[in-house]
N, C-alpha and C positions, 0 to 999 in steps of 0.2 A: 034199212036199218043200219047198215055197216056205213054209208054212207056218214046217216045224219052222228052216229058216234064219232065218227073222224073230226068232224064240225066239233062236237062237245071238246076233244081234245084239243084242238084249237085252241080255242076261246079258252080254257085252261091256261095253255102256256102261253098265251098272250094276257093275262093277268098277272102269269107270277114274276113273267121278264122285270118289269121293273122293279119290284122288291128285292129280287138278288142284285140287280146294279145296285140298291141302295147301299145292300152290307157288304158290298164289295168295297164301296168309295168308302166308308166309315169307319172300318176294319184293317188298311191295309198292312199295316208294320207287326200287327199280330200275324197276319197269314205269312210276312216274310219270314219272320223270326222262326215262327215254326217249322218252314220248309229250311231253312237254313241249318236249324240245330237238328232235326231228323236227319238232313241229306248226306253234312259233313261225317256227323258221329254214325251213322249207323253205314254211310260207306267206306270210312275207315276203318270200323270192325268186322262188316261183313261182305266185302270186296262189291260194292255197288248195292246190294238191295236193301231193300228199305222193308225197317223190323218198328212196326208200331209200339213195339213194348218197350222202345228205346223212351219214348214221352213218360216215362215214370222213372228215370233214372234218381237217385240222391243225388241232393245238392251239392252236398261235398264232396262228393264224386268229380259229378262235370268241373268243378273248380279245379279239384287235383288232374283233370285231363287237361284243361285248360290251361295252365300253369305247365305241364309237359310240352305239350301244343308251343305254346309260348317259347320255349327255351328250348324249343325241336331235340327234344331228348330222342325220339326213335329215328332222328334222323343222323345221328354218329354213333361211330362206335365206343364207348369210354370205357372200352376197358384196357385203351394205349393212353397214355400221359398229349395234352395239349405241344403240341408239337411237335410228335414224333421221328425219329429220323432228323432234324435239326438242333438246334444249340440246346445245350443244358437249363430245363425249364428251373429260371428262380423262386425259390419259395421263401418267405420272409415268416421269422418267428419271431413270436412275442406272449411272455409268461407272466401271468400275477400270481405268485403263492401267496395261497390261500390261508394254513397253518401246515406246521409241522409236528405230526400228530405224537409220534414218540422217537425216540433214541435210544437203543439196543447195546448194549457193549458186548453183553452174551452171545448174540447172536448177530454182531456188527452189522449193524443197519439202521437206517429210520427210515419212516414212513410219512409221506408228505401229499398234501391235496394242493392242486394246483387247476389253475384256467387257462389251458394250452390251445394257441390261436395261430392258423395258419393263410397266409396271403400268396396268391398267387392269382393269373390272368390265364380263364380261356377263354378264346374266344369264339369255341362253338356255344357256349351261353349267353353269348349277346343279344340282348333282343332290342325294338327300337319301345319308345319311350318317351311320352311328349313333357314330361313335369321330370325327366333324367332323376327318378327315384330308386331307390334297389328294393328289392324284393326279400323277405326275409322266410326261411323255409325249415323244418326239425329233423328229425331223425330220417325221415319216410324219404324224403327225395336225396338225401345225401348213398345212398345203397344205390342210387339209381346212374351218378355220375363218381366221376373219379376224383379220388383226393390222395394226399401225399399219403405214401405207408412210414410214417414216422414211430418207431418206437423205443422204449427207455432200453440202453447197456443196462447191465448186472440189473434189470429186476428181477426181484422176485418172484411179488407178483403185483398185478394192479387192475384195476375193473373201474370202468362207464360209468356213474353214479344213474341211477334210471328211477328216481322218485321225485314226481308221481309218472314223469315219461323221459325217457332218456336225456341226460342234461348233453345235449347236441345239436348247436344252431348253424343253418347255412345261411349266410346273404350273397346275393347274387346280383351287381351293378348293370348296368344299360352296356356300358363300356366290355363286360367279361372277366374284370375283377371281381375276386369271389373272397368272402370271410370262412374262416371255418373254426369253430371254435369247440370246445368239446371241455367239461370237468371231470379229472381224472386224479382219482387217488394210488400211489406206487408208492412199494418198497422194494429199495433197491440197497446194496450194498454199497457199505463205508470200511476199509481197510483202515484200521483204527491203532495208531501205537500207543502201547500202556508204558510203555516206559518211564513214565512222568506222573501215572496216575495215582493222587488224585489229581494232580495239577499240573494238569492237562492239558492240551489244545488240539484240537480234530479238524481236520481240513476234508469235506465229505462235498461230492459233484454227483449232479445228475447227469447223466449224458443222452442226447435226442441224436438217433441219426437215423437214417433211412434203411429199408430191410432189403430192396430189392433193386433201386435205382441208384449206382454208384456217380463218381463225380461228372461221368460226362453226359448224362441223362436228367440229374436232380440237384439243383445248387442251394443249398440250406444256409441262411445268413438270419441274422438277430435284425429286426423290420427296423429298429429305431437306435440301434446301437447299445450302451453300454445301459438307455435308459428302457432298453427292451424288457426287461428283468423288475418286475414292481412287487411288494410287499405291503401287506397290513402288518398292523403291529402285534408280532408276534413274541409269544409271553412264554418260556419252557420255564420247567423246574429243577434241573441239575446244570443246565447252561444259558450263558450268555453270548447272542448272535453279536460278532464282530464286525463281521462284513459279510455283502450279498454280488455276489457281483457274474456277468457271464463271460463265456473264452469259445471262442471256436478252432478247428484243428480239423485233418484227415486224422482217418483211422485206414488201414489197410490191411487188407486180405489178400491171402497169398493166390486162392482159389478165383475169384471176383475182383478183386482189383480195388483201386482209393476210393473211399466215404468221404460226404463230408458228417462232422460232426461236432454237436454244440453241447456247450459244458454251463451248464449251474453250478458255479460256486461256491460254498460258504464256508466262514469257517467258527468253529465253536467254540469257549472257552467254559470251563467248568469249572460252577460255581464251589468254593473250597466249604463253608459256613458248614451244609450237612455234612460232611466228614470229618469235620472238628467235632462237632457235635457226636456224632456215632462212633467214630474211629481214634482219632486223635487223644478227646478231652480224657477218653476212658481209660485210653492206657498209661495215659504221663497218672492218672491217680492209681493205676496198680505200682506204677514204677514207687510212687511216693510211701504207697502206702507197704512197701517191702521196705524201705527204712526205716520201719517201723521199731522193726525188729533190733536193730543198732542200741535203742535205747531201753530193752526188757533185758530185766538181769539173765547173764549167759546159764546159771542155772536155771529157771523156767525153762526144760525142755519142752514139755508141752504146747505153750504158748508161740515160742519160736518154730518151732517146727510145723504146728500148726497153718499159723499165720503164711511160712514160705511155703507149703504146700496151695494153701488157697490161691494166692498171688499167681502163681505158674498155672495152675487151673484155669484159671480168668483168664491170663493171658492167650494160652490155649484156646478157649473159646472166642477169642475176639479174632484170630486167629483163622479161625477157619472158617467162620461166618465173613467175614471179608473174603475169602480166597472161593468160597459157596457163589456170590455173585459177581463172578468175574469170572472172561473167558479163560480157559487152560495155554496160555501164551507160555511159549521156552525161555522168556524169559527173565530178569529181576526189576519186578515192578517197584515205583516208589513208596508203594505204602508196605510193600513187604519190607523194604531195608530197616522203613522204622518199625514196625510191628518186631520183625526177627532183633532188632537192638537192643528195643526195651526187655524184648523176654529173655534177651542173654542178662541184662542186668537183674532181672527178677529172679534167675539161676542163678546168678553170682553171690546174690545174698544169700541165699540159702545155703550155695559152697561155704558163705563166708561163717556162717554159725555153725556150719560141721568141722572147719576148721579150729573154729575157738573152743568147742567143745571138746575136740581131740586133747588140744593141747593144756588146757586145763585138766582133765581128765589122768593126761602126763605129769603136769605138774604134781596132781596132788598125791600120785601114787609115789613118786619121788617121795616128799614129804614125808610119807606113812612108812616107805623101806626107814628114813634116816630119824625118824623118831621109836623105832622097834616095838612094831603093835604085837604085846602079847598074845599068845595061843588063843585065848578067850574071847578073844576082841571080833566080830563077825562083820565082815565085808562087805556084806551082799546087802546087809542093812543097814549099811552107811551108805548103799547107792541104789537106794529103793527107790528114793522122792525123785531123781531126775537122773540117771546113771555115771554120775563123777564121786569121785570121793572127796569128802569134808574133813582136813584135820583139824579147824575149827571147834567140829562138834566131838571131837575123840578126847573123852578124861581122860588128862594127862598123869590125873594125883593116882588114877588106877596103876600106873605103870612102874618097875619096881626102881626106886631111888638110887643113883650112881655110888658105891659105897668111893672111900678116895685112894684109894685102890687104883678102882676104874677110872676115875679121872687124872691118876699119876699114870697110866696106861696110855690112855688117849693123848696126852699132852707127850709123854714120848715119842707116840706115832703119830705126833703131827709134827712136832719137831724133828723126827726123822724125813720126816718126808717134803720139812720145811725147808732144810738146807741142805742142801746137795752138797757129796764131797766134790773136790779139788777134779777138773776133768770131765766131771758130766752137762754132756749139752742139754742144753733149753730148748725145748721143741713149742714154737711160738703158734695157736690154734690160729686155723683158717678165718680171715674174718667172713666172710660168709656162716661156717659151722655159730660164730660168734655169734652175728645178728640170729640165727636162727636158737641157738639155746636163747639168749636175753631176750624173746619174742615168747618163747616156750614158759620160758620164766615167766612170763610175764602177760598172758594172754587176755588179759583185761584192754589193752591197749589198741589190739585189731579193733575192736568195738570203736574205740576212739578214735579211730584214725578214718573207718571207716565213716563215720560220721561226715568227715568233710572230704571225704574223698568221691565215693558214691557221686552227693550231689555236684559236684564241680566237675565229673568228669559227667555225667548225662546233661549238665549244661552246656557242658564244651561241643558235645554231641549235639542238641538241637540248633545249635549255632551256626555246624556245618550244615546240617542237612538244610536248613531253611533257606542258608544263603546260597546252596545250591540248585533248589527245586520253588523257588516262591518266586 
């Protein structure tokens, strides 16, 4: 029995021989494949043996290994810079702003999105390459090698833009030239002088320099020179872009030693239209409309008074709604010189109605002593309607008639007083005291004078000031 069974197995495996030689010959680049991608990957993850569960790996897996593999990432170390210990590795910069998103006066700064691209060569990335294509790669393999620590002076702050996946691309050449490109939006600080504001001009830079590689380890240069620096056409609303332009320079530290470092340029000019509009148009019509008052009879206290109280009001609020949106600078801006100008002339006229009313008020009380207002005669209601007195409105027939008596009286004591005897000096009045009684006298006339006075000297005023700040 054990015999003829051996026989039966025989005869077995002398049937199936040929059919495995068939799927051996039929098969074979499938069986390579497979012992090759089992052997390599699973003895590179588990020091020689071989793990069946390796045949179910994700695709996009073994590609991301492969692509490692490829650029022998586990074989350097990258957390030292491409040449170490030798010459200062070049890195070439080149920027496209993107827009410039706002302009701060308040808080001296803008805020700018840009596309910052960086070049440089290693050459433990070099792979070979039979169609000499590069490779282009995202966020994921850039954590894996090393790239420059470039970051912005005075910012803020600034952040990655990462929708829908981080806006961060690597390409990676045959040769070990590598692209690195990344969009980043930064606010940074602009030292900003008011001096001139509103018209203005701001000269504000971005600075890129390295954080931890000074100049003899990391050489920072513009890739294309002056045309490194590109621009869409950007549109603001309070300024007009002049020039765009890049500068490179050291910076140096006392502790660490010389940077290099690159500067964006620009410089601003601000637009004047909205502040004429807001600031400007508003106050030259208080200034206007305080002349107002030049031409209401100087009785109408109410009206005048009125009127110059409103005008200084206004002023006051335009005043400090300007001085609201602007930083607290030490010192004399140009819109304060004309703001504080015009509001001295909109106090001036108001001086100048308390002055006319003074002196009329002088005047007519004069009057009232040298025409002898009887006992009965009431004062207070003769200066009810606007607080001057009117001799005017005072009946004269009410008062008692000069018998000629009194008029031979008078006429002696003006002729006493009209000729001086033999010997007495003439004491000539100041002319100063002079112009000021004949002004007294006569206060109708400030009115007048003011008329053309007022406006020809705030013309003489906008005349300096424009041909000094426009």
């Amino acid at each position: 029995m054990r015999v003829a069974f051996l026989a039966l197995r025989l005869m077995c495996l002398a049937w199936l021989w040929p059919v495995t030689q068939l799927n051996s010959s039929h098969f074979p680049n499938k069986r390579r494949n497979k012992e090759l991608y089992v052997g390599e990957n699973a003895r590179q993850k588990h020091g020689g043996r071989v793990d069946l569960k390796m045949k179910k790996l994700d695709s996009t897996k073994s590609l991301l290994i492969k692509s490692e593999q490829l650029l022998r990432i586990e074989d350097h170390d990258f957390a030292m810079r491409p040449g170490f210990g030798g010459s200062a590795l070049p890195v070439g910069v080149d920027v496209q702003v993107e827009s410039i998103d706002s302009i701060s006066e308040v808080n001296m700064d803008f805020t700018m999105t840009l596309y910052l691209r960086h070049y440089w060569q290693d050459d433990r990335l070099a792979f070979p390459s039979s169609s000499n294509k590069s490779r282009t790669f995202d966020a994921r393999l850039v954590k894996k090698i090393w790239v420059p620590d470039v970051f912005f002076v005075h910012s803020k702050r600034s952040f990655i833009h990462d929708t829908t996946m981080e806006n961060i691309m690597l390409r990676v050449y045959p040769d070990g030239n590598i692209l690195y490109s990344v969009r980043i939006t930064v606010t940074a600080l602009c030292s900003m002088d008011f001096s001139s504001f509103p018209l203005d001009t701001q000269n504000c830079s971005l600075e890129l320099e390295s954080y931890a590689y000074n100049e003899n380890d990391l050489m920072l240069y513009w890739k294309n020179g002056n045309d490194s620096l590109r621009t869409d056409e950007i549109v603001l609303s309070q300024f007009f872009i002049e020039d765009f332009q890049p500068s490179f320079g050291l910076a140096f530290y006392s502790s660490t030693g010389w940077y290099n470092r690159l500067y964006i340029n620009f410089i601003l000019r601000r637009h004047i239209f909205f502040f004429m509009l807001q600031t400007y148009f508003p106050t030259m019509l208080m200034v206007m409309l305080s002349w107002v008052s030049f031409w209401i009879d100087r009785r109408a206290v109410p009206a005048r008074v009125s009127l110059g109280i409103t005008t200084v009001l206004t002023m006051s609020t335009i005043i400090t709604g300007v001085s609201a949106s602007m930083p607290q600078v030490s010192y004399v801006k140009a819109v304060d010189i004309y703001l504080w100008a015009s509001f001295l002339f909109v106090f001036l006229s108001v001086i100048e109605y308390a002055a006319v009313n003074y002196f009329t008020t002088v005047e007519e009380m004069k009057k009232l002593k040298r025409a002898k207002i009887p006992t009965s005669y009431n004062a207070a209601e003769a200066m009810a309607f606007d607080g001057c007195f009117h001799d005017n409105e005072i009946d004269l027939a009410s008062l008692p008639a000069s018998t000629p008596n009194t008029e031979r009286n008078i006429q002696s004591r003006n002729s006493t007083v009209s000729a001086p005897t033999e010997g007495t000096r003439l004491h000539r009045k100041h002319p100063l005291k002079r112009n000021l009684s004949f002004i007294m006298s006569n206060s109708y006339m400030i009115d007048s004078f003011s008329r053309v006075l007022f406006p020809l000297a705030y013309l003489l005023f906008n005349i300096i000031y424009w041909s000094m700040y426009a």
